[in-house]
LOSE-568978 format. One record per residue (C-alpha): residue in one letter; x negated, y negated, z. Coordinates in steps of 0.05 Angstrom, whole numbers, padded with zeros to 5 digits, always signed. Layout:
REM residues N
aXYZ...
This chain:
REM residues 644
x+00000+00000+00000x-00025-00074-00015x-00050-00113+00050x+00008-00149+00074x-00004-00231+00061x-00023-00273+00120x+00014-00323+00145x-00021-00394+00139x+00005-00475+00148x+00014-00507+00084x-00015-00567+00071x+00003-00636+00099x+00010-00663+00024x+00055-00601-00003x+00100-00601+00062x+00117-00678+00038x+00138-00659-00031x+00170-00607-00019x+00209-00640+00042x+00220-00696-00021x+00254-00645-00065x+00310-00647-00023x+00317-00727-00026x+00284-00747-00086x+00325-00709-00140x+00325-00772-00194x+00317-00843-00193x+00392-00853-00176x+00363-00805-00105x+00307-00859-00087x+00361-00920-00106x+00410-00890-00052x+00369-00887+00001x+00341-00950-00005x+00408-00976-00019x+00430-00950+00054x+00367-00971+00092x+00389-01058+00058x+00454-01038+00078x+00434-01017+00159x+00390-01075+00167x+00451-01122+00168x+00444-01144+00088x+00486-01190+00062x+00458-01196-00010x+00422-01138-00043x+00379-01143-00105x+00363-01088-00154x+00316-01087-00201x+00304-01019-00253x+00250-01007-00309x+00253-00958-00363x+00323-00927-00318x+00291-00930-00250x+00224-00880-00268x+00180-00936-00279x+00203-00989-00221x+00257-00985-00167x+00260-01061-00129x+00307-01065-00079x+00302-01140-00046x+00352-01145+00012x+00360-01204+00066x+00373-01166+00126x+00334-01150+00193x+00270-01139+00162x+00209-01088+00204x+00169-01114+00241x+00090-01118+00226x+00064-01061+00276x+00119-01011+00252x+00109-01009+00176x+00066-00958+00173x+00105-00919+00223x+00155-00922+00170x+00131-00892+00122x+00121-00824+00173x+00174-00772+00165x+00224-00769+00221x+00202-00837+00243x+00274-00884+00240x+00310-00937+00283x+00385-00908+00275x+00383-00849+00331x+00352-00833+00394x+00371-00765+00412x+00423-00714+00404x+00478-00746+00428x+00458-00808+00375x+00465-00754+00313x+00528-00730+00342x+00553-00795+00333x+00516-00824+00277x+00539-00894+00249x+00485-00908+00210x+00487-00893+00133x+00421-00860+00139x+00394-00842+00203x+00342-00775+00183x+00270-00818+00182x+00256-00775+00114x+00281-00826+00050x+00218-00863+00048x+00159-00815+00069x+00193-00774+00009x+00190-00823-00043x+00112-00840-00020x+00095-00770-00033x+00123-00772-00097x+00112-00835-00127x+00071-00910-00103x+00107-00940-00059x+00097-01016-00027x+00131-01045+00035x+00138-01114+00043x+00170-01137+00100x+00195-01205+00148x+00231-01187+00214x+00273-01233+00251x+00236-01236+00306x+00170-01257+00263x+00215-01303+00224x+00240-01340+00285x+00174-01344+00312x+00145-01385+00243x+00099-01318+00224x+00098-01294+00147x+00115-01231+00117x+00073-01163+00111x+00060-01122+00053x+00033-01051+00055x+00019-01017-00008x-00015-00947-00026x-00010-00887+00022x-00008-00881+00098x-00063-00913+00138x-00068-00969+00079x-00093-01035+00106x-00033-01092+00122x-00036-01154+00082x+00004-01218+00091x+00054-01232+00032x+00108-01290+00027x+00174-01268+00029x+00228-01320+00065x+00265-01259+00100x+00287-01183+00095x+00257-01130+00060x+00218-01113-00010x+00216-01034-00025x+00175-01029-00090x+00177-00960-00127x+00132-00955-00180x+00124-00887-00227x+00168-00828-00202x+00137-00765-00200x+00069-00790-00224x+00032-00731-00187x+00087-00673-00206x+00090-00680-00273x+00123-00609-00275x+00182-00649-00239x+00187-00713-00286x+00191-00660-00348x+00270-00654-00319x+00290-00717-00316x+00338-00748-00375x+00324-00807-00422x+00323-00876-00400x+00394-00892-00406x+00418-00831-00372x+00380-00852-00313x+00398-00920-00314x+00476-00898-00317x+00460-00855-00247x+00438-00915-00214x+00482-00954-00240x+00539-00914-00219x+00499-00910-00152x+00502-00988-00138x+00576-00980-00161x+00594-00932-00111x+00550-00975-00057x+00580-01043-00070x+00663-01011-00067x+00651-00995+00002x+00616-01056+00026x+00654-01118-00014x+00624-01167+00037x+00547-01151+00011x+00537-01182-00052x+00494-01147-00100x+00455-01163-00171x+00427-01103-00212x+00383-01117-00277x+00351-01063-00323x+00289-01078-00368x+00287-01156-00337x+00362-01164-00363x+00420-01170-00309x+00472-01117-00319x+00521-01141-00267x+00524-01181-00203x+00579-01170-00156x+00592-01231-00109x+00617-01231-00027x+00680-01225-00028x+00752-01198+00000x+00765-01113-00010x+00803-01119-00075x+00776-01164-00108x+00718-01118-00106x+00756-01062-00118x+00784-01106-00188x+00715-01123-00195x+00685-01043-00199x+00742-01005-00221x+00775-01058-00265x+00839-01106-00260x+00874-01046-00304x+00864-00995-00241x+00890-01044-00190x+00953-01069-00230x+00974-00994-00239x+00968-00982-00174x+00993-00982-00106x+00952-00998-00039x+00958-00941+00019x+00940-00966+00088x+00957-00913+00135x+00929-00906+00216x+00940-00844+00262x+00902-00834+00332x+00840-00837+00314x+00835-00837+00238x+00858-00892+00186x+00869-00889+00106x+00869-00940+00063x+00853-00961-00004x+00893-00950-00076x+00918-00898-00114x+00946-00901-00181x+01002-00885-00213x+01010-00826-00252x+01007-00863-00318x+00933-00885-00308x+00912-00808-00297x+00850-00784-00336x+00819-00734-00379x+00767-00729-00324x+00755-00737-00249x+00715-00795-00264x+00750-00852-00230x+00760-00809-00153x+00726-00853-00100x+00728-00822-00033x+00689-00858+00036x+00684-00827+00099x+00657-00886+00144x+00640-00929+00088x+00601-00864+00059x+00617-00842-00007x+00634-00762-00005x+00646-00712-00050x+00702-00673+00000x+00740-00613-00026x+00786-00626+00036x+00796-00697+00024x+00800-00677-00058x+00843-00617-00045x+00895-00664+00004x+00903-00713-00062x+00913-00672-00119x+00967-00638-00074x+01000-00713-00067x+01003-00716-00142x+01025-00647-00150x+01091-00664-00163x+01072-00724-00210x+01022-00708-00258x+01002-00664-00309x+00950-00601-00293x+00908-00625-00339x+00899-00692-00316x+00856-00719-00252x+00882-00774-00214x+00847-00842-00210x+00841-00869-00133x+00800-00907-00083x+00805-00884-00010x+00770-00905+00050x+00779-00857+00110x+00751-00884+00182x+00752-00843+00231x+00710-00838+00302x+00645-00819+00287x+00636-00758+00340x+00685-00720+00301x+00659-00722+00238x+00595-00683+00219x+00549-00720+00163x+00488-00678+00178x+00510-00612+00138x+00481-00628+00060x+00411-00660+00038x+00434-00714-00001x+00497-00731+00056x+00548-00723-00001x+00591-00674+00049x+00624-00672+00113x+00646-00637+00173x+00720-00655+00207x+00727-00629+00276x+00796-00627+00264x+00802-00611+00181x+00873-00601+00182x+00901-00664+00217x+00857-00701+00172x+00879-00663+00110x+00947-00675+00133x+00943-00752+00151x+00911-00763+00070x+00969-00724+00045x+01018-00749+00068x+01000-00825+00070x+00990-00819-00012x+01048-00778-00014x+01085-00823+00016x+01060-00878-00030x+01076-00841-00093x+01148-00829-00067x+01163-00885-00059x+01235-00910-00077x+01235-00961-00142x+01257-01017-00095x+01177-01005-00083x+01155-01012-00145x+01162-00953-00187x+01163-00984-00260x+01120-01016-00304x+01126-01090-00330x+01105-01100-00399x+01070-01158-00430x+01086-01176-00495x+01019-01212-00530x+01053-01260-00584x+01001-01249-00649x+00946-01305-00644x+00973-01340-00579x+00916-01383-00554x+00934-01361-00485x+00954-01297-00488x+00892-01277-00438x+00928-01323-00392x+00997-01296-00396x+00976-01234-00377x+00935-01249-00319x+00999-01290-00287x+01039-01229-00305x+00992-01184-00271x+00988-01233-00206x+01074-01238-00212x+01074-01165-00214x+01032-01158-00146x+01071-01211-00114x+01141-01188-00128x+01161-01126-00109x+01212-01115-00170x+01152-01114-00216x+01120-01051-00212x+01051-01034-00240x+01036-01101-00287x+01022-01111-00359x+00985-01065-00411x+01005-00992-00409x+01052-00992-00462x+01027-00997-00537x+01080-00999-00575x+01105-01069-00582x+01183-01079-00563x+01204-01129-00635x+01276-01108-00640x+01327-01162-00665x+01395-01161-00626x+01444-01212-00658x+01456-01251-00586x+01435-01261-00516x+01439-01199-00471x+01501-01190-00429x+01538-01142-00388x+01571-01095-00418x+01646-01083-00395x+01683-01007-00401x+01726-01039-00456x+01670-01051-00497x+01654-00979-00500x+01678-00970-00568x+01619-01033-00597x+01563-00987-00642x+01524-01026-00590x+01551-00978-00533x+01551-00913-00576x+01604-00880-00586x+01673-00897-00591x+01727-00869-00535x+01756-00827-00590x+01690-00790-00602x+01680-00781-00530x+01698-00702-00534x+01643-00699-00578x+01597-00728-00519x+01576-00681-00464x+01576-00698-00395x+01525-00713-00350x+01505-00650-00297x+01499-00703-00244x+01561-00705-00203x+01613-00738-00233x+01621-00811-00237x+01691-00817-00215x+01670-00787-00154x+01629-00862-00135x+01687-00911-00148x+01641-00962-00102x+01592-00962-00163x+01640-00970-00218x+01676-01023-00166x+01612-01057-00166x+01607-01058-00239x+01673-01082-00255x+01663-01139-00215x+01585-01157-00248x+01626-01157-00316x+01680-01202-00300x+01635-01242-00259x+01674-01319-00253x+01658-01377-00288x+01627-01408-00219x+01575-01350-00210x+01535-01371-00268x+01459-01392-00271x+01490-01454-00313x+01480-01432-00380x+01539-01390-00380x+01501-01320-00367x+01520-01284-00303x+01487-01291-00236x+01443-01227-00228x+01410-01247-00169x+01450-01190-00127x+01441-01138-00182x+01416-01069-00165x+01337-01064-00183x+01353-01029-00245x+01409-01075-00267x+01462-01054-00306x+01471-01013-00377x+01482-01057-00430x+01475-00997-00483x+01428-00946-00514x+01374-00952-00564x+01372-00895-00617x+01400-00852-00561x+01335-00845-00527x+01323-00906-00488x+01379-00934-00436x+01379-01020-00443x+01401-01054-00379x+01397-01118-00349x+01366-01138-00276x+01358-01211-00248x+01281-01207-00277x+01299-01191-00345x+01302-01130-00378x+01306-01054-00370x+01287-01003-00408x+01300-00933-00374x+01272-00870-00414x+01337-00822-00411x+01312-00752-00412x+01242-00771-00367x+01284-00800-00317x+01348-00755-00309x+01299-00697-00317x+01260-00725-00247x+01329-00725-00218x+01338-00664-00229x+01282-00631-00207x+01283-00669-00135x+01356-00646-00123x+01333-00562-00148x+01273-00571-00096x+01323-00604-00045x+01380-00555-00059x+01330-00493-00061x+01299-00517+00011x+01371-00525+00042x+01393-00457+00013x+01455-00503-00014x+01447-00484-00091x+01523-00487-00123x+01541-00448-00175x+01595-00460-00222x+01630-00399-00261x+01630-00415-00334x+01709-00403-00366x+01670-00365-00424x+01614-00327-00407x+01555-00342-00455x+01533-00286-00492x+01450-00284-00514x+01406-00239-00548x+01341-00217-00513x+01289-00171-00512x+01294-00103-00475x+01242-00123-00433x+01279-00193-00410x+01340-00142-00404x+01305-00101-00353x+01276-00160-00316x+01350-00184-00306x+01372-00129-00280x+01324-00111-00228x+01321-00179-00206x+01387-00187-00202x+01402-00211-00127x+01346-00259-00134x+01372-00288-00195x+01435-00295-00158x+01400-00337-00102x+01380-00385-00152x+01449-00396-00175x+01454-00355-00237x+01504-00295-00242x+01481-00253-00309x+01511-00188-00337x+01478-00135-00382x+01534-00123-00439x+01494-00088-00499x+01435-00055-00514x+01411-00128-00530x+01462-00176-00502x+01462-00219-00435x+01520-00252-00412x+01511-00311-00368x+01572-00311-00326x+01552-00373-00280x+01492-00422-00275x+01480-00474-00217x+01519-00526-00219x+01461-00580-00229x+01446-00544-00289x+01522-00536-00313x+01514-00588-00375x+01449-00554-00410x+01445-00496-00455x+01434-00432-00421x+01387-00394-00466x+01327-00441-00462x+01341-00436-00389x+01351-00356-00374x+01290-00343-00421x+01256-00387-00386x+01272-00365-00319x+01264-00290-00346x+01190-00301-00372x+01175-00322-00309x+01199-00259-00272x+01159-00219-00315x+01084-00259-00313x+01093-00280-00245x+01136-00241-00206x+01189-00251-00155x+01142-00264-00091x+01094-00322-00139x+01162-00349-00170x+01193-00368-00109x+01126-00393-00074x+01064-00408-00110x+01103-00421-00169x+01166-00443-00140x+01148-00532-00167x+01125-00508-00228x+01192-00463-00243x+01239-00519-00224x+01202-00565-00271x+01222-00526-00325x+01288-00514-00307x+01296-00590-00297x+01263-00598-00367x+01312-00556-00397x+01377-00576-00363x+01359-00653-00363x+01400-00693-00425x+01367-00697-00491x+01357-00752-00533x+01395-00774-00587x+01458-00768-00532x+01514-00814-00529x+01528-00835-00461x+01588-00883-00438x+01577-00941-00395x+01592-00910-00329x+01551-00856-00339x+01482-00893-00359x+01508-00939-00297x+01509-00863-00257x+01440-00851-00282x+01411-00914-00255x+01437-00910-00183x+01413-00845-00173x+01342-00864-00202x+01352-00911-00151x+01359-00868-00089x+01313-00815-00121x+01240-00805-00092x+01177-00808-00140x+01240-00839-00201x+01177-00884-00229x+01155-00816-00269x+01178-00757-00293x+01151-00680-00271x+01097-00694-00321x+01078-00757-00303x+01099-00798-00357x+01137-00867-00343x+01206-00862-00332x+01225-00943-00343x+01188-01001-00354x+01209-01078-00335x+01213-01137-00387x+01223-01210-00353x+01252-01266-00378x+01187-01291-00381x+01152-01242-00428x+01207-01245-00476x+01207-01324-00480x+01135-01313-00491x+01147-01271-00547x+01193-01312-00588x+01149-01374-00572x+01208-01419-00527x+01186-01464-00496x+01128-01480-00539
């Protein structure tokens, strides 16, 4: 057998890279710890200064505490750092670094300088220090009015093996760029400047939360969506999420801060995407900026090299607070803001920029506005032949309204409960369309300042798109989106509360299916049943569908038994009415909602707007697409130039 090797201490030199293989990954590594240590020393402005994407030079120029002469070389020792004491310090940390390691590492892999003016040396009319080169490198006196100067020059200089990995230029620039991004979101009070190659790339001034938020992530982000500021015991959330609408391709726009830390948490990333779950697509990510505080002795920051991760003490309560406080944002009722307000740009208007910045700050300030201008492309030109007003139940038979009365049997009705079961709705509406000659604004339109935040129908477009008319403007409610969210929220509420009606149809319906669809209906029988649908083999390759539930009574049953069918048989029973339970009522509510191209009466798109109303999460369909946007008075004047 070979002699067994002996066991020896590496060297001093090799211990220090390898210790800075755990730090020093790229330049975007080196930026982020230096970024922390301006940030702990009390910095309120940060410079940043990048060659050739950060391999050539890292500056980082801060204005902050500053070290003090006779500890600048002790700085540069691993494990040597101001932020803890003891145990009970790094059981507690609240310090953004605190492990003494960030810049011994990036001296053992690249030349470093220090230059450095504390306070105290400051205050008592001395000048700065500068020490440059390796430990045990002579001080030298430097001018520098306050702070600190960490100069990085030529990353991985004596690895070469190591500088073979990293990307070109402006891939490494992006990291760090991203890096000061991420930085300067949780910290708006620190203002920061970052130039590449000697030209400035962007500089980021002092200022409130979301205007630094606008600032990062863009005025589009903040104007689509809502703010979520949410305390428990010993743990707050704040911050914005968007609306569905502004999802993406990518989880490229998820911000997440644990104690003004940015994390990558599958906790914290696991308790969003279940908040949207109801609201978005599977293949989109949701867009969101979230700040979590919470006491620093239960929260663990020590448990991954480059502190990206955390420890809760208590994981579920926090999972649970995050849930529901976006949850609760997203479900919010449209008297919250659930639509979207469109700006119309008027072809070469000089001040079109303008118009849609005031939109955007009218949107935040009224409530009635949801998200503001700029999510809808398609530019809303039609002619109408008058001024929009109410329309009365008399005026059902106008081509404006749809149909006449006398086609009405030709118009199905809505699965919603019926409308002449609400007379305090159509009340209300009789009385908005004969509204007196004393409650107008003066120019002979009605008074809509008491209107419902959806207004009233004044008629259909192309039999997709429900018109109606609010005291802002105009609304325009996507039919099948919006009844098809209705839906679903009244299956998931009737399916909790074991309260899911079924009507009997008076003629069974008779449809032809596979013998495998057969058998699933028939051994599934009593749980088809439970979910309100009574079916009947009656030929080798016939189903009869005797009853369906009665949310469901005004679609065609075929889409929805083969759809419930082909569930049975890839998921099963137990996944259908669990894991897949959301995703099954989606459908359903899909199929069952009304399709476009429909004629409704008055009363019935009047119906359809109430219950948006009163409906959770009514902003967007199961898919997360829009379900109604706003158009003021004001964007439409804009339009057709008045005023000008």
């Amino acid at each position: 057998m070979p002699a067994a090797p002996r066991i020896h201490l590496l060297p001093e030199l090799l211990i220090s890279q390898i210790a800075a293989g755990e730090v020093v990954e790229r330049p975007a590594s080196v930026l982020k710890e230096l970024l922390e240590n301006a940030l702990d020393a009390g910095s309120s402005a940060i410079r940043i200064e990048l060659e050739e994407g950060g391999v050539k030079l890292i500056r980082v120029s801060d204005d902050g505490c500053g070290i003090a002469r006779d500890e600048l070389a002790l700085a540069l020792t691993r494990h040597a750092t101001s932020k803890i004491t003891s145990l009970d310090d790094l059981e507690r940390v609240a310090t953004l670094g605190f492990r003494g390691e960030a810049l011994a590492s990036v001296a053992a892999v690249a030349h470093l300088t220090l230059t450095s003016r504390s306070s105290s040396e400051r205050d008592a009319g001395g000048h700065a220090w500068r020490l440059a080169g390796e430990i045990g490198a002579a001080l030298e006196p430097a001018a520098l009015a306050a702070g600190t100067v960490v100069e990085m020059r030529d990353l991985y200089y004596n690895t070469p093996a190591r500088r073979k990995f990293l990307k070109s230029d402006n891939t490494e620039f992006a990291h760090c760029a991203e890096i000061v991004r991420r930085t300067a979101l949780a910290h708006p009070a620190v203002a920061f400047t970052l130039t590449h190659n000697g030209r400035q790339s962007f500089r980021l001034t002092a200022g409130e939360a979301r205007e630094r938020v606008g600032a990062i992530l863009g005025d589009d982000f903040l104007a689509e969506s809502r703010s979520v500021d949410v305390a428990g015991a010993s743990l707050r959330v704040a911050g914005h999420c968007a609306l569905p609408a502004y999802s993406r391709a990518r989880a490229d726009a998820q911000y997440c801060y644990v104690n003004g830390r940015f994390v990558r948490d599958k906790l914290l990333a696991h308790a969003v995407r279940e908040a949207y779950q109801d609201l978005l697509h599977g293949s989109r990510y949701p867009a969101y900026c979230l700040f979590i505080e919470v006491d620093p002795s239960t929260v663990d920051v020590n448990v991954h090299p480059q502190k990206t991760e955390v420890r809760f003490r208590d994981p579920r309560s926090v999972h649970q607070l995050v849930y529901h406080a976006v949850q609760r944002v997203l479900a919010s009722p449209l008297a919250d803001g659930g639509g979207a307000t469109r700006a119309l740009a008027t072809p070469g208007a000089p001040d079109a920029s303008s118009a849609a910045t005031s939109d955007s700050s009218a949107a935040r300030a009224n409530p009635v506005l949801g998200a503001s201008a700029g999510v809808f492309g398609t530019r809303f030109g039609s002619a109408f032949g008058g001024p929009f007003k109410p329309l009365p139940e008399r005026a059902a038979s106008l081509p404006f309204a749809g149909r006449s009365a006398a086609s009405s049997s030709q118009r199905p009705t809505f699965s919603t409960p019926p409308v002449a079961a609400e007379p305090p709705l159509a009340a209300d509406y009789a009385a908005f369309a004969r509204a007196p000659a004393d409650a107008t604004n003066g120019d002979g339109a009605p008074e809509l300042a008491a209107t419902p935040l959806l207004g009233y129908a004044l008629g259909q477009l192309h039999g997709v798109y429900i018109l109606a008319q609010n005291s802002q403007g105009l609304v325009v409610v996507d039919l099948h989106a919006a009844h098809e969210r209705i839906l679903y929220e009244k299956l998931k509420q009737a399916l909790d509360g074991q309260k899911l009606a079924t009507q009997a149809l008076l003629i069974p319906a008779v449809i032809h299916l596979e013998p495998l669809d057969l058998a699933a209906a028939d051994e599934n029988a009593e749980t088809l049943r439970e979910l309100g649908f009574d079916l009947a083999v009656v030929g080798p390759r016939q189903l009869a569908v005797r009853s369906l539930p009665t949310l469901l009574v005004g679609a065609d049953p075929a889409p929805l038994v083969r759809t419930l069918l082909g569930e049975l048989r890839t998921h099963g029973v137990t996944q259908l009415m669990t894991t897949r339970r959301n995703e099954f009522l989606a459908e359903l509510a899909c199929h069952g909602a009304v399709r476009a191209r429909r004629q409704l009466a008055p009363a019935e798109m009047n119906a359809l707007l109430r219950q948006m109303e009163a409906t959770e999460r009514a902003g967007h369909c199961n898919h997360g697409r829009p379900t109604w946007m706003q158009l003021t008075l004001a964007d439409l004047d804009r339009q057709f130039l008045r005023g000008r």
